[in-house]
N, C-alpha and C positions, 0 to 999 in steps of 0.2 A: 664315282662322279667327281667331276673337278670341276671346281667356282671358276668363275673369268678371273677375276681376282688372285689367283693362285696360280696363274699361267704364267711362268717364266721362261726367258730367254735359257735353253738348251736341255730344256722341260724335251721328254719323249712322249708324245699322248698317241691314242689311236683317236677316231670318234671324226677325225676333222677329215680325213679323205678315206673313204668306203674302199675297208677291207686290206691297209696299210698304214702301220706307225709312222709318225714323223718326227723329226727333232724341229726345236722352236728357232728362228735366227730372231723375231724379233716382235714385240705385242705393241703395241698403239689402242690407247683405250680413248675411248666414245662416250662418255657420264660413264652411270653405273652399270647400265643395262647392254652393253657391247665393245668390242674387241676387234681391230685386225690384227692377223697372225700371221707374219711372214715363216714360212717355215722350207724345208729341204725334206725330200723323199729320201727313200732306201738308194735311189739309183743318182741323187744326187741334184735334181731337180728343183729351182725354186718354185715355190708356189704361194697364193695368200687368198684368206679365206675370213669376211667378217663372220664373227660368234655373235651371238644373242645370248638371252637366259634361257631359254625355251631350247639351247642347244647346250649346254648342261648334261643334262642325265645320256648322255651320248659321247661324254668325253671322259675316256681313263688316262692314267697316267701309267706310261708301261718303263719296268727296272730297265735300265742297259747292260746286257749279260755277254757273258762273253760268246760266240758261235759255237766252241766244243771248251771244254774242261775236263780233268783226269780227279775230279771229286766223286764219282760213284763207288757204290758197299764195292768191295775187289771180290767178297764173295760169289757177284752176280754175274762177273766174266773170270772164269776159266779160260787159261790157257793149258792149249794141248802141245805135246811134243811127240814130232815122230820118232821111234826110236830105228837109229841110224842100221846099216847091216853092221851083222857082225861079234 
């Protein structure tokens, strides 16, 4: 769960559009109890969406990872080699 308060610019959260991460371009707060969220989809999209408290328990903050990395056990992939003719 992430507090409105803890929302920052290039913050990645899900929770704010059903079923895709976003990164944050920009927060506008409202007293204590609310937020706009200018933010960019996956595809590159702006969007903005006011937060409440009551929308809270709906908001994670997700790591930025890379698409693929070569960090797995090496145990776990075997490579095969044919053996040539001859």
């Amino acid at each position: 769960m992430v507090k409105l308060e803890n929302i920052n610019k290039d913050s990645i959260l899900s929770g704010i559009v059903q079923g895709y991460s976003v990164r944050i371009v920009s927060v506008e707060s409202f007293g204590e109890d609310a937020v706009t969220v200018y933010y960019r989809d996956s595809e590159g999209k702006l969007g903005e969406r006011m937060l409440f408290r009551a929308d809270e328990p709906n908001l994670e903050e997700v790591k930025a990872g890379r698409p693929w990395s070569f960090d797995a056990n090496p145990k776990d992939f075997k490579l095969a080699a044919a053996k040539g003719p001859g």
